[in-house]
N, C-alpha and C positions, 0 to 999 in steps of 0.2 A: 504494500500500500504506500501511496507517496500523498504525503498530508500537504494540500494546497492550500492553508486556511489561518496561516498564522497571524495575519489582519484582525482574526477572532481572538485565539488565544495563542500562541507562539508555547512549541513543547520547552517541558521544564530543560531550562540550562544545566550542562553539569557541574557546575559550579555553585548553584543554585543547590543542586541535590545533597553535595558535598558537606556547604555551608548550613542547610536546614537538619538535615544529619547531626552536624556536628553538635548545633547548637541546642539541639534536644536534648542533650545533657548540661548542657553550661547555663542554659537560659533560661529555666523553667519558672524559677522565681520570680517572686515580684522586687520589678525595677525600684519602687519607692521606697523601702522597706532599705533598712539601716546595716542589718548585721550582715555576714558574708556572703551569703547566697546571694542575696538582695541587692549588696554591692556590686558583685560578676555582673548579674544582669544589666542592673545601670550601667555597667563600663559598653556589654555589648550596643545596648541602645545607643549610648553616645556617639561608639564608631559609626554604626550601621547609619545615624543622622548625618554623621561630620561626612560620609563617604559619598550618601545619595544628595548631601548639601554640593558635595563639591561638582558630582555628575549636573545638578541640576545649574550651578552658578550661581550660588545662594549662601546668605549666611544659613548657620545650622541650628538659630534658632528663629528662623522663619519658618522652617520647613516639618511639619507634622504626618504623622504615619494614622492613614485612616482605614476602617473596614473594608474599603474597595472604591478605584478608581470615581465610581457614582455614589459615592458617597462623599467622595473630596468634593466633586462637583458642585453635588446637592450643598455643603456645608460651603463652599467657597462662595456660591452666589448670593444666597439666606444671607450671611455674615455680612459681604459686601453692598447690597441694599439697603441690610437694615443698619449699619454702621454709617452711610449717608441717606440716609432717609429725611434729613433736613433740607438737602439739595435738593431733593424730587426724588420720583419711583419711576421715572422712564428708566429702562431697559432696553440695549442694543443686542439681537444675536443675527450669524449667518443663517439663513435659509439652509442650510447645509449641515448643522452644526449634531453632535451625536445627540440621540433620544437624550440624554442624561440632561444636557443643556436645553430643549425645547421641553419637556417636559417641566423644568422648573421654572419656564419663560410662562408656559400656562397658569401655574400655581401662581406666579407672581399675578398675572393678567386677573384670577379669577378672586384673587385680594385686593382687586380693586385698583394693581398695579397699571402702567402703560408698556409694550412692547414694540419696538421696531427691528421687521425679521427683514435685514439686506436679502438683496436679489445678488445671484452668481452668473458668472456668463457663461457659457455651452462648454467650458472647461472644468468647472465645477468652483471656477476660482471667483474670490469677492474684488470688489474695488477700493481701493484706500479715500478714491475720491467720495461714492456712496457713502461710505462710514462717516466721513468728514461731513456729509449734509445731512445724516440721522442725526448726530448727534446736538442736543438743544439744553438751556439752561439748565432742565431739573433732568438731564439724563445722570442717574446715581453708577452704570455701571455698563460696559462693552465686554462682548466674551467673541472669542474668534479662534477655533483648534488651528491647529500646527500646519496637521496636514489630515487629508479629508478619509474614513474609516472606507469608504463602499468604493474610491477611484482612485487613490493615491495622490490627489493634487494636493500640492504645498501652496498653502496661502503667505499672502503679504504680511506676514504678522509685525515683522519691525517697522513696514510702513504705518501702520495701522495702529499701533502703539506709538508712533511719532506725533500723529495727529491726536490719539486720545490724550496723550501726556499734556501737548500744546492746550487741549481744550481744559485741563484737569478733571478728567475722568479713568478711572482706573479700569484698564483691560483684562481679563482673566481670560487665559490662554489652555487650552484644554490641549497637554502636549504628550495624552497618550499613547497614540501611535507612532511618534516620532522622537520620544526622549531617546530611546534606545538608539537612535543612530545621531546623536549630535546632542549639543545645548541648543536651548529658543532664543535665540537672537533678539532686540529689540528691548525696551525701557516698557515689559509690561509689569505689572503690578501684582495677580495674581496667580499662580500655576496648578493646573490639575494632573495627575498621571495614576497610570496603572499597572502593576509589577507584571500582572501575567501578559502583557503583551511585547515585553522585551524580555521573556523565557525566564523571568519569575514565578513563584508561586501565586496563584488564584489569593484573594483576601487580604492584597493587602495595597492600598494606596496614598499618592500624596496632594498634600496641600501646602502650597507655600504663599506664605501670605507679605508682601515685602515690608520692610517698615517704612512705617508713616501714612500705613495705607487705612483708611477709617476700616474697622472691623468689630463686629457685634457678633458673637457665635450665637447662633439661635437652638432653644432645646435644651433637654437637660443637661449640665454640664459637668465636671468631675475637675480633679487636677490634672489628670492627664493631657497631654499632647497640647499645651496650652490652652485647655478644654475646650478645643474646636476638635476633638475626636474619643467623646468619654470612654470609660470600659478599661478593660485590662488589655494591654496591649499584645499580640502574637509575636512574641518578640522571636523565636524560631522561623518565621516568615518572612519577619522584618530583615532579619540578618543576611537570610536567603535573598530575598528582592535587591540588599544594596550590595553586594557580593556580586550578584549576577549582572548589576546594571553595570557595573565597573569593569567586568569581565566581557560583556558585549561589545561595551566602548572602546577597550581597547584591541577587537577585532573588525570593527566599525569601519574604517575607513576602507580595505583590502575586500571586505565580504560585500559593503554597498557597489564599488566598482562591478564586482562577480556578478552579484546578485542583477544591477542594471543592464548587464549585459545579455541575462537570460530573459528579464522582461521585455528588452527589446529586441527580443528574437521572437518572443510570440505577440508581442503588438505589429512585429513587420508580418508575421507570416500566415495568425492567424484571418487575417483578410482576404489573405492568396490562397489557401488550401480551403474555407469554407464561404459560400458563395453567401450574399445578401446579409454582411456582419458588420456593426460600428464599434470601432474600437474606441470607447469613450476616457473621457478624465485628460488631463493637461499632455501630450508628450515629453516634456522635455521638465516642468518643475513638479516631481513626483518623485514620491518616496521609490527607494529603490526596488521591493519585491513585489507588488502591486503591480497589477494591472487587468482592468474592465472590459469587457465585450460584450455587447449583446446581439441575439442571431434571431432576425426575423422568421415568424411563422413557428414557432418555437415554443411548448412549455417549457417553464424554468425548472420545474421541481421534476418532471419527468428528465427533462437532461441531467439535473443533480444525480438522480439517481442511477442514470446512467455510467456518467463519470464515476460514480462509488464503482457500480459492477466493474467494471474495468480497473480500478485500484488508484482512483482520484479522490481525493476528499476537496472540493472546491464549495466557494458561497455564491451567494445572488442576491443580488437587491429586485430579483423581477418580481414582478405583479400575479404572478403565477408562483406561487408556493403554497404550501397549505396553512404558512400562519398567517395570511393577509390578503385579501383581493385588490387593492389600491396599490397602486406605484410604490415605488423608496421614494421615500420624500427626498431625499437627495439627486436621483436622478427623474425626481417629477421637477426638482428644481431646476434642474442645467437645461430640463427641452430636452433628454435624450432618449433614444431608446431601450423601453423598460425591458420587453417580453424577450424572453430568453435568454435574463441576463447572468455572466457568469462572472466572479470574481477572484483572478488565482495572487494569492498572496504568499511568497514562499519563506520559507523560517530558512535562517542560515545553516549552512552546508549541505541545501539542494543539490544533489549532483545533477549534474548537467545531463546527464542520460534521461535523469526522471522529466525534465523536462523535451528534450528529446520522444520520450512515450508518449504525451502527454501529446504533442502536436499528431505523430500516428495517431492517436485512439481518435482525438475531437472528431474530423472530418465525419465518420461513420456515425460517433454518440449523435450526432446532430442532424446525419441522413436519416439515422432509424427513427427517430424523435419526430422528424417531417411527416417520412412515412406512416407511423404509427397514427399521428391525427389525421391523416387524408384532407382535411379539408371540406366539411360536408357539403354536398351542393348545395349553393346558394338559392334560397327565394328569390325569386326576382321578380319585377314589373318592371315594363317597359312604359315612361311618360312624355313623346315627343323623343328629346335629346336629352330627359335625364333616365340615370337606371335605378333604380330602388333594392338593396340590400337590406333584408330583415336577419341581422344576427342575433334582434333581442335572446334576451334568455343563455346567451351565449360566449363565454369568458375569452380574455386574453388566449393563445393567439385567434382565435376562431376569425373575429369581425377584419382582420388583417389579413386572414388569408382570404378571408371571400371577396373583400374589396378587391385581390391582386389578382382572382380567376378572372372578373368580371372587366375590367378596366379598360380591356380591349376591344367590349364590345361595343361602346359607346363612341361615335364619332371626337377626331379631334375638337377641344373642342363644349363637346359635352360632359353631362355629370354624372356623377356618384351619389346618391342619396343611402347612406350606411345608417343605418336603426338601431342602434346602439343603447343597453342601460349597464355595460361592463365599465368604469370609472377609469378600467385604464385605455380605453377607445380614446378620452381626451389628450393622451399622451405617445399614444403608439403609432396614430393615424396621422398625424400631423408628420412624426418622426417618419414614417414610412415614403410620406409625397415627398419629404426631402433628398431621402435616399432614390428614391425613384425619378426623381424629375420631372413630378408632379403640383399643382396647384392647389393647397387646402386652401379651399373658401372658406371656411369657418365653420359653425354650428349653428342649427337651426330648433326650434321647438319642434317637440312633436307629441302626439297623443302620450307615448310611451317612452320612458328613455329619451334620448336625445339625437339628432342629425346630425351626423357629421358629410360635410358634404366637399365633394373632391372633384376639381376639374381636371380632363385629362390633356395632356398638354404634346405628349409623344407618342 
């Protein structure tokens, strides 16, 4: 099996295993606690802070150990609103930004808060200049990750923290995908991260909060971790996480080289070996082992499963899985396309072979996938010079394939009237006249579902 999916979670490091091992004898006590046991373990706390202080670019007591990644989140934003909540309750996030961030953009909204969610451009990336016109006297707080979890595009974060700083608003930079290969560049204010996706241990994440930045921890609080992370600390995890981050960094530079080099062997190739495919997310400012596709006409969770029987472990943000009928919000946001989308992210010391398999298998996983759905014939009506397609009732890719049987039989010229009540029709059909070289008119009302209506132009 060759695990494609470390954008999810990245397998434990061994150094990771070494140092969680180890410390399961040294560390079991509690850190605050005076006499000898208690001591060791405050000593390991202290390193394991001074060490992910120093990966992060941070003094070490900025920097607090919380129960996970979305938990720093959840506590880094709470804290920072309600710490200036005298300036105002506006709220800046990317359109883009992980569930962890939008969902607390909502809690804020439904307290009564304000939110402004930037728009991204078909790369997945934000604009520093957008940011600069969200941003207005009672905005209390900006958040913008590293680089993006579902495409790999690295956003502008130092510009963007240029402009927040200039305004005096404090930025919180969600840098779980990309701590493991670098520091965050830029004068932000706040930092989020997550152990297990730089081959850390699962449970255990940070929050660095910089000084002089207003901060309020919200919730019950403790002495611990400046009490913006109550509870008894896993300090066997913790030791793991900073051990491991320091251990990736310093193979960092040599494995991202590698690593880009295989991503850009399947963004160059998988377009050429599978016919009707967009390779989405930035080419050139992206994390090194990412990279996005999605293959028209296509379920996503049937090809998933595909890719497993073959010995792929790969993700998707398509519209077609069994935990969601709606698009990723991510790639509902760039404009691109959802259905069939795959996402291979590869953990270091991918051998080059498995990627190598990997472009063998697709072409097939992706024919029999076609095959399998057939395409059922389309309802139709003929109205003059439009042609009417009723896909109601009928999911991603279905209303995409019957638009492209039909498309021909309509004079140049003429339209497409698609009957759609599948939510990702708003996203797929537009995406498809692009790739086709077609004309979407828009949408229209209709008794049921919605019109998506398509001129044909070739």
């Amino acid at each position: 099996m060759s695990y494609f999916d470390a954008a999810s979670s990245a397998p434990l490091h061994s150094v990771a295993r070494q140092a969680l091992l180890a410390s399961l004898d040294e560390g079991w006590a509690d850190p605050a606690r005076l006499y000898r046991e208690g001591r060791r373990a405050r000593m390991l706390l202290d390193a394991a802070r001074e060490a992910a202080a120093e990966a992060v670019g941070c003094r070490p007591d900025e920097l607090s150990f919380t129960a996970s990644g979305t938990q720093a989140v959840h506590a880094g934003i709470a804290g920072a609103l309600a710490g200036r909540r005298r300036v105002g309750r506006h709220l800046i996030v990317s359109a883009v930004e992980h569930s962890s961030v939008l969902h607390s953009a909502e809690i804020h909204e439904r307290e009564g808060g304000s939110v402004t969610r930037v728009t991204v451009d078909r790369s997945g990336a934000a604009d520093p200049a957008v940011y600069a016109a969200a941003l207005r006297p009672d905005t209390a707080l900006a958040c913008l990750q590293t680089a993006n979890h579902e495409v790999g595009t690295e956003q502008p974060v130092a510009e963007v923290a240029g402009v927040c700083r200039e305004a005096g608003v404090p930025l919180l930079v969600d840098a779980a995908q990309s701590l493991g290969w670098g520091a965050v560049g830029g004068d932000w204010s706040l930092l989020a991260a997550s152990a297990h996706k730089w081959g850390g241990p699962s449970g255990v994440g940070l929050l660095v909060v910089r000084k002089g930045v207003r901060f309020a921890a919200q919730g019950p609080v403790d002495e611990r971790e400046s009490g913006r992370a109550p509870g008894f600390e896993n300090l066997p995890a913790i030791v793991a996480a900073a051990a491991s981050l320091r251990a990736v960094r310093a193979e960092a530079v040599q494995e991202a080289a590698r690593l880009r080099e295989l991503t850009e062997r399947i963004r160059a190739r998988v377009p050429e070996l599978v016919p009707d495919v967009e390779v989405v997310g930035d080419p050139v400012r992206r994390l090194p082992g990412i990279v996005t596709f999605s293959c028209l006409y296509v379920d996503g969770e049937t090809l998933l499963h595909e890719l497993d029987r073959a010995g792929f472990s790969v993700s998707s943000g398509s519209s077609c899985t069994s935990s969601t009928l709606t698009p990723s919000h991510v790639l509902k946001a760039m404009g691109v396309l959802s259905e069939g989308n795959v996402r291979v992210s590869l953990p270091l010391g991918t051998p080059e072979e498995d990627v190598t398999r990997f472009l063998e298998v697709l072409p097939g996983a992706v024919a029999s996938v076609r095959e399998k759905l057939g395409a059922p014939a389309p309802r139709t009506a003929v109205q003059e010079d439009t042609l009417v397609v009723d896909a109601l009732g009928k999911r991603c890719p279905i209303p995409v394939i019957e638009l492209a049987k039909v498309i021909g039989e309509v004079p140049i010229g003429g339209t497409v009237r698609v009957l759609s009540d599948d939510e990702a029709a708003r996203l797929d059909i537009p995406a498809w006249c692009e790739m086709r070289d077609q004309e979407y008119v828009g949408e229209e009302p209709a008794e049921r579902g919605t019109a998506y209506v398509v001129r044909r132009l070739t």
